[in-house]
VMD Tcl script that builds the backbone (N, CA, C; Angstrom):
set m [mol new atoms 198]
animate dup $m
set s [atomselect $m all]
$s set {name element resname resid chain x y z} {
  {N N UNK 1 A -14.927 202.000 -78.230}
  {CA C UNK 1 A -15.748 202.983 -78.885}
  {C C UNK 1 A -15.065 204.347 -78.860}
  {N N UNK 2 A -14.481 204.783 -77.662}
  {CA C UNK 2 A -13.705 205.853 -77.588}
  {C C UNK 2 A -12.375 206.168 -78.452}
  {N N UNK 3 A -11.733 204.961 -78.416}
  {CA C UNK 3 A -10.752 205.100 -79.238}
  {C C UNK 3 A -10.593 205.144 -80.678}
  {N N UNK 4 A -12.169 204.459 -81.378}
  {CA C UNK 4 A -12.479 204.766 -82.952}
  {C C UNK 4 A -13.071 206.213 -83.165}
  {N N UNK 5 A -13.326 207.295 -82.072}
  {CA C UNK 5 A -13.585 208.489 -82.409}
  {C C UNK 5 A -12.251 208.881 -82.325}
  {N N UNK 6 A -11.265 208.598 -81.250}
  {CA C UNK 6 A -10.253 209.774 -81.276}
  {C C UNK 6 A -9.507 209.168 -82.106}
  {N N UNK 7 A -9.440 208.101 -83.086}
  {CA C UNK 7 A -8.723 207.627 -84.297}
  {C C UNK 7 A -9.297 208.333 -85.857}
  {N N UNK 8 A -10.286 207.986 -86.154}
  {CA C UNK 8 A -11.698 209.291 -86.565}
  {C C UNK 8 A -11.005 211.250 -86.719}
  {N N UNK 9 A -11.169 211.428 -85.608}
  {CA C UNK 9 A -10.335 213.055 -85.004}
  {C C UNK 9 A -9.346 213.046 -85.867}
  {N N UNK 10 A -8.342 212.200 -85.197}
  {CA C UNK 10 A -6.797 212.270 -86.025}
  {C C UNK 10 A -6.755 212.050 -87.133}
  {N N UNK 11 A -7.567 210.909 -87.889}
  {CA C UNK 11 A -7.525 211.208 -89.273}
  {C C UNK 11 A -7.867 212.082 -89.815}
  {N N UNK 12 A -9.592 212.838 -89.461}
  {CA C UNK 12 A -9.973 213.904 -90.074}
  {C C UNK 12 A -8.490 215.389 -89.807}
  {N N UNK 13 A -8.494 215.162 -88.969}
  {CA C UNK 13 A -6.947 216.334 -88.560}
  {C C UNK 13 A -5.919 216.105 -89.532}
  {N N UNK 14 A -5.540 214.980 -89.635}
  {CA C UNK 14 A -4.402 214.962 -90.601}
  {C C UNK 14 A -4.629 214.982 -92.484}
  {N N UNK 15 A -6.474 214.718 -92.817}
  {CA C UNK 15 A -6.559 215.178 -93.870}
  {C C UNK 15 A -6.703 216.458 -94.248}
  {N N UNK 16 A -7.180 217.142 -93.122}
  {CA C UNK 16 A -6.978 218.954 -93.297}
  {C C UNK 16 A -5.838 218.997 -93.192}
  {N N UNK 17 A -5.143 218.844 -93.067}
  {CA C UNK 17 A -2.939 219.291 -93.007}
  {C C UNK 17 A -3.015 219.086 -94.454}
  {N N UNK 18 A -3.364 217.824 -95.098}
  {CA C UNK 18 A -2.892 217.356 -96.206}
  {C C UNK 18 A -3.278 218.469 -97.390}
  {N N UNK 19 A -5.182 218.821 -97.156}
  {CA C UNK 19 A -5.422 219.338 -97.776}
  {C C UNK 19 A -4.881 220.960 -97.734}
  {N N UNK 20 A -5.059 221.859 -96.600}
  {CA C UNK 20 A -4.540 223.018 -96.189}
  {C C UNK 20 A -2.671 222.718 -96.677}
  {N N UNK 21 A -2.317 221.792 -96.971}
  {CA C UNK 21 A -0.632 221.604 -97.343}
  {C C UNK 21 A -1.106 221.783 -99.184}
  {N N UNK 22 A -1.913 221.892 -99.736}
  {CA C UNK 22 A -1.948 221.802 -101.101}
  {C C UNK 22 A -2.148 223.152 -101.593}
  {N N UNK 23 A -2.958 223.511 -100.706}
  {CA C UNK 23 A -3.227 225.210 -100.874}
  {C C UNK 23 A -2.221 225.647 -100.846}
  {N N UNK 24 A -1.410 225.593 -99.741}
  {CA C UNK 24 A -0.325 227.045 -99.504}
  {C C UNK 24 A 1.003 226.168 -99.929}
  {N N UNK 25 A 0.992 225.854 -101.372}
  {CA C UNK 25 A 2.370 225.206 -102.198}
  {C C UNK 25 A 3.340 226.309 -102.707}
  {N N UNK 26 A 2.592 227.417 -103.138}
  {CA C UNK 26 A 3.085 228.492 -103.251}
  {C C UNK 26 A 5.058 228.749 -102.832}
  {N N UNK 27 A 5.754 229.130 -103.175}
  {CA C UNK 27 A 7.022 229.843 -102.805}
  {C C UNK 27 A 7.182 230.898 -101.880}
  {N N UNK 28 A 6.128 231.867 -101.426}
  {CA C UNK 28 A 6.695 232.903 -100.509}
  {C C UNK 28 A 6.776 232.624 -99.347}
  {N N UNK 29 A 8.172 232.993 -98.867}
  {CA C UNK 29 A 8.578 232.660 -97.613}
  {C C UNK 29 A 8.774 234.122 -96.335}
  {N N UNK 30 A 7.318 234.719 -96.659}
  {CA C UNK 30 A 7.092 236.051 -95.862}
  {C C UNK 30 A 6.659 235.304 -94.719}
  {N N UNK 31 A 6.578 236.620 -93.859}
  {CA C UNK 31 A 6.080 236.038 -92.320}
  {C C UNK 31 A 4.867 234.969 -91.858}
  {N N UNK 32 A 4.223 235.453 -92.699}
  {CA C UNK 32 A 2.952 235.128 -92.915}
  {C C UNK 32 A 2.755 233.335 -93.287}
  {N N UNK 33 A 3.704 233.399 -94.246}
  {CA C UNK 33 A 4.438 232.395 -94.968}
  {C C UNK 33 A 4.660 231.423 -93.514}
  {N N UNK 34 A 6.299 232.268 -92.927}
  {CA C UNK 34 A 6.639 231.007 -91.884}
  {C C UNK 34 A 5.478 231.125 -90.559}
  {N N UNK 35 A 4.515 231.789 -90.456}
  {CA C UNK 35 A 3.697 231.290 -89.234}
  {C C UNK 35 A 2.972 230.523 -89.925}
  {N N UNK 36 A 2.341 230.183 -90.996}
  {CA C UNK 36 A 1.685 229.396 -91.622}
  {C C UNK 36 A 2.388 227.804 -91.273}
  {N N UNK 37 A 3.793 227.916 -91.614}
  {CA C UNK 37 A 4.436 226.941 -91.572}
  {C C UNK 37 A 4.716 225.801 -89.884}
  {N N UNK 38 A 4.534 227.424 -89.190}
  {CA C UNK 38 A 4.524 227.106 -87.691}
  {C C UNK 38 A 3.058 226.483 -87.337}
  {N N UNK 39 A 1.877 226.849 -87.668}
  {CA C UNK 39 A 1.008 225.953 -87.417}
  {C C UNK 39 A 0.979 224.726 -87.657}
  {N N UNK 40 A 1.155 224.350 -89.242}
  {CA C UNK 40 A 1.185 223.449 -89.880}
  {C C UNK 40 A 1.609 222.168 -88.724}
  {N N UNK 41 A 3.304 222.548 -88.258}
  {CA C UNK 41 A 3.963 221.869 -87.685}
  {C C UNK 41 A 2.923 221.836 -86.618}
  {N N UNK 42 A 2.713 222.661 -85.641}
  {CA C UNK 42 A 1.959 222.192 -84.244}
  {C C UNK 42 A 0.716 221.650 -84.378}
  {N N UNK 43 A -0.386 221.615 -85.351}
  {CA C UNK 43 A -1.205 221.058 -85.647}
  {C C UNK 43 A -0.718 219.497 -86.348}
  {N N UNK 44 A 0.210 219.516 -87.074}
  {CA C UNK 44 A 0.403 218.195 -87.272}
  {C C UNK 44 A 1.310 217.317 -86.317}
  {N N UNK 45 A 2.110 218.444 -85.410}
  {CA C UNK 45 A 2.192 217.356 -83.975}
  {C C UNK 45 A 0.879 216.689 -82.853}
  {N N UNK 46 A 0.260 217.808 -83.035}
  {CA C UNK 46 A -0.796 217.758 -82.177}
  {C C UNK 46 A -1.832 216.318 -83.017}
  {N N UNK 47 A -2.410 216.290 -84.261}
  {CA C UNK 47 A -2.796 215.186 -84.828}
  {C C UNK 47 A -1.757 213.771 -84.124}
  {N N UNK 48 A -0.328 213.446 -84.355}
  {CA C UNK 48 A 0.806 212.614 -84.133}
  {C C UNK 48 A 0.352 212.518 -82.812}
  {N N UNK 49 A -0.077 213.258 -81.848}
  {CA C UNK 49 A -0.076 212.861 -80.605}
  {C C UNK 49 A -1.677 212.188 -80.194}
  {N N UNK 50 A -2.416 212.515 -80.897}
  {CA C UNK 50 A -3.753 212.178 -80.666}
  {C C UNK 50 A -3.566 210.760 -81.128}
  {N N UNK 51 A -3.237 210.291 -82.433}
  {CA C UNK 51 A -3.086 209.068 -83.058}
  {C C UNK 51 A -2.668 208.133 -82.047}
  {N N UNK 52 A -1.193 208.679 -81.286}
  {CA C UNK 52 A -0.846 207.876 -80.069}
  {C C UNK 52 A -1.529 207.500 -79.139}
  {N N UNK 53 A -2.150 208.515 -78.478}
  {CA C UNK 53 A -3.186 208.132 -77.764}
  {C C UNK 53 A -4.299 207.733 -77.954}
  {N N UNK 54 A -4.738 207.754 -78.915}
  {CA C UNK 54 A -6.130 206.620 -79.454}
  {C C UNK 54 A -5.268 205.448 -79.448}
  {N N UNK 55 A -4.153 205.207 -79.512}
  {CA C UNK 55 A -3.441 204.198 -80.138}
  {C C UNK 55 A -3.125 202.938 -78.683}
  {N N UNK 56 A -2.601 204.351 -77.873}
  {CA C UNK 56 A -2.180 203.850 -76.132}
  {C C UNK 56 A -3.642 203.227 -75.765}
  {N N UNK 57 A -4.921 203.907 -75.875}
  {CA C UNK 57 A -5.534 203.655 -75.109}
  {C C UNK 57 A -6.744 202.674 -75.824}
  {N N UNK 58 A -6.372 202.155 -77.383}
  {CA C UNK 58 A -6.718 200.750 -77.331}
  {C C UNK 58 A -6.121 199.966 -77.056}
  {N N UNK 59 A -4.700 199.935 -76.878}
  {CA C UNK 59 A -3.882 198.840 -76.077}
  {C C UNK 59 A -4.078 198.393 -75.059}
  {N N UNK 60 A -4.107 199.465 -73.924}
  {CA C UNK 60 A -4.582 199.165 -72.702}
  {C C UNK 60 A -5.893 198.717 -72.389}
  {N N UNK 61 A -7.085 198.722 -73.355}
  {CA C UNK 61 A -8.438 198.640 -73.101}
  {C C UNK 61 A -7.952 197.030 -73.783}
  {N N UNK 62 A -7.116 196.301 -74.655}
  {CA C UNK 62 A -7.064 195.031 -75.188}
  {C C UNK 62 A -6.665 194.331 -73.784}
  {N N UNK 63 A -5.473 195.470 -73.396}
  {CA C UNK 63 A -4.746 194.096 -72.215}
  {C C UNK 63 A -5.714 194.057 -71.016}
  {N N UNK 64 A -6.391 195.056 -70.706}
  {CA C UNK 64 A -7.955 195.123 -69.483}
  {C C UNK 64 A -8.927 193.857 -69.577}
  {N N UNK 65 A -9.143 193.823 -71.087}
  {CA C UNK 65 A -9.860 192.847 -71.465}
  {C C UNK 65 A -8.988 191.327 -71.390}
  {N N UNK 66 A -7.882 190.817 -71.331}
  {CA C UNK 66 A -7.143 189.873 -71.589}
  {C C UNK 66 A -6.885 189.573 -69.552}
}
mol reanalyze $m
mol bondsrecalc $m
mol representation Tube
mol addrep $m
């Protein structure tokens, strides 16, 4: 049950990247610009890492059960 919310999380997380990535398609590469770009990245690591761990911790809840 835990792991279909934090699978849930990460998807909803990674469709805001997708969508917030459509907005700012734009060309300017002002500051503003590359911290934009710097979130992007740590929020879409941060999604990549959640996925894993929803991911780790239905594995381990399969082999608990086995």
């Amino acid at each position: 049950m835990r792991t279909d919310l934090l699978k849930k999380m990460a998807m909803a997380m990674l469709l805001g990247l997708m969508a917030f990535g459509v907005v700012a398609c734009d060309n300017d590469d002002g500051p503003a610009e590359q911290a934009g770009e710097s979130v992007d990245d740590a929020v879409d690591d941060a999604g990549d890492a959640m996925e894993d761990t929803g991911e780790n911790i239905q594995e381990e809840a399969e082999e608990a059960q086995n």
